[in-house]
N, C-alpha and C positions, 0 to 999 in steps of 0.2 A: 915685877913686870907690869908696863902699861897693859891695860887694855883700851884697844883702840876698839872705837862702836864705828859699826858700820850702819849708812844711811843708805836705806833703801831709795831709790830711784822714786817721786811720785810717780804715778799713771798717767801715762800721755792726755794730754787731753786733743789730740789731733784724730781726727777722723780718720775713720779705716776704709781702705777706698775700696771698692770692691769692680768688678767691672759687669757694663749691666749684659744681660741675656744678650745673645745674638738673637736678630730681627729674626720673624717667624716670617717663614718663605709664604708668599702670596700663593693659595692653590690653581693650578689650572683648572678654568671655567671647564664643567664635562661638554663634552662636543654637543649640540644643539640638532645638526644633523647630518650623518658619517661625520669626516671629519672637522665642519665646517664648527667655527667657535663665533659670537657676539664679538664683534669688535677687531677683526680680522680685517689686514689689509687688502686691497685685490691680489697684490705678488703673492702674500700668504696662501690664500683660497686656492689660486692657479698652483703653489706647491703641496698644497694638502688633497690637490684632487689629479697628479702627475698623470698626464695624456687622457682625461678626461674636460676636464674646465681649460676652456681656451676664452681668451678676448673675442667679439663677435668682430664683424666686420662693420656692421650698423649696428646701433641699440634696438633692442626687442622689447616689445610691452610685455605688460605681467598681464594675464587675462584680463578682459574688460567685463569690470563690474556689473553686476546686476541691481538693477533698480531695487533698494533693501536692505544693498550687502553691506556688511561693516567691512570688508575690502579696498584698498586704494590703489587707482591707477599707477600706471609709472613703466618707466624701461633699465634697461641696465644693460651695458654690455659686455658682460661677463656670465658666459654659460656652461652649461654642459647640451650643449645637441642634443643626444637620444640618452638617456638613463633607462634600465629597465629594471623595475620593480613590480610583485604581487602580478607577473604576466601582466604587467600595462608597460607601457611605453611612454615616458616623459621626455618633455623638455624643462630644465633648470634653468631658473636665472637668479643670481646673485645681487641684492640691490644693498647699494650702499649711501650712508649717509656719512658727511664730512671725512670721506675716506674709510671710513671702517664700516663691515658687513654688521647692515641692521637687520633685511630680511632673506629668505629663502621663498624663492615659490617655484613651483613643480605643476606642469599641466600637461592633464594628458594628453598624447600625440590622439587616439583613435579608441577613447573611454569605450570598454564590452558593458553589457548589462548591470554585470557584479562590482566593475572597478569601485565605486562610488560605495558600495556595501560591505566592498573589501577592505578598501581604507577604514570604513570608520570601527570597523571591530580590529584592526590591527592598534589603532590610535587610541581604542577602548580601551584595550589590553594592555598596551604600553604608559597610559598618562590616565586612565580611571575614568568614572562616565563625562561626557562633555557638561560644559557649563551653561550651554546652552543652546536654542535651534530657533532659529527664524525662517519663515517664508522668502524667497527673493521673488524678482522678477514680474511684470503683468503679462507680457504674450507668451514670453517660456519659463513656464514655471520651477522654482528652483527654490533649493533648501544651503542654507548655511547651518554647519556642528561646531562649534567653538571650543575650546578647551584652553582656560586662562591656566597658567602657571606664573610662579616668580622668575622664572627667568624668560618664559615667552607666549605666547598667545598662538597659536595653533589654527588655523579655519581650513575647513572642507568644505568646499562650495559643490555642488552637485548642480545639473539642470537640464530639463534635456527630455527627452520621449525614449528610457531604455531601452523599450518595446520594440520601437521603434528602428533601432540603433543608431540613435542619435542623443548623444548625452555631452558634454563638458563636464570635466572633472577639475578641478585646482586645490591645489594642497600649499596652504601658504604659513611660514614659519616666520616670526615678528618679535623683534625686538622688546626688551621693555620699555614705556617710556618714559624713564628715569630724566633726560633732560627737562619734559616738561613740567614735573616735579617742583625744579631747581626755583623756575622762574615764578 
């Protein structure tokens, strides 16, 4: 009988294709404040704050600055009317740059004694000590509390005679500024 030799097959030399990972899902930014996120359209904000955030009918300023403050003027009109928090009374307004929410700021309707004392230990407690305090103002004397983080900048402007019951309160929540980075 023949034997017949069998040849083995070489080894492929083709490449084994494998397929790569699926993309890793981009996480959602955590909210900035309630539900507002960086980068938020105005439709978005009006549906993330349902029967609270309405369009204004005029644009509203953000509080005016105090000679000192690292704060920036501006209007927006996109608000919440009356917010109430820590027993004060705010007005929101929503400011946005090239369509997407850069900042938050919140002032108070009728600042008590404490509002101004209240915030800055609830903002102690939530984001660790500020990063820093400046003097504002020459005829009404005022204090800025800062608190830099990576995703935002934080100011509590205070000013005012408590004693008195005359105070101004603003609590303004800012973007980071990653574009001016770029340039």
């Amino acid at each position: 009988p023949q034997q017949v030799s069998r040849q083995e097959a070489p080894p492929s030399l083709a490449p084994t294709t494998t397929a790569p990972p699926p993309p890793t899902p981009v996480p959602t930014p955590p909210p900035i404040w309630r539900a507002a996120r960086w980068g938020m359209t105005k439709d978005e904000v009006l549906k993330g704050f349902p029967g609270e955030a309405q369009r204004l009918a005029t644009p509203a300023a953000f509080s005016q600055p105090q000679e000192g403050s690292t704060m920036v003027a501006g209007t927006s009109d996109l608000g919440i009317p009356v917010y109430e928090d820590q027993g004060a009374k705010f007005r929101v307004l929503f400011g946005f740059e090239s369509g997407a929410l850069h900042r938050i700021h919140l002032a108070a309707a009728k600042a008590g004694p404490a509002t101004c004392g209240d915030l800055e230990q609830l903002l102690t407690k939530e984001h660790s000590e500020p990063s820093s305090r400046n003097s504002t103002g020459t005829t009404l004397k005022g204090e800025e509390i800062v608190w830099k983080r990576p995703d935002q900048t934080i100011t509590l402007a205070c000013a005012g005679v408590p004693a008195l019951g005359f105070q101004t309160v603003a609590l303004d929540y800012m973007a980071p500024r990653t574009d001016l980075a770029k340039k």
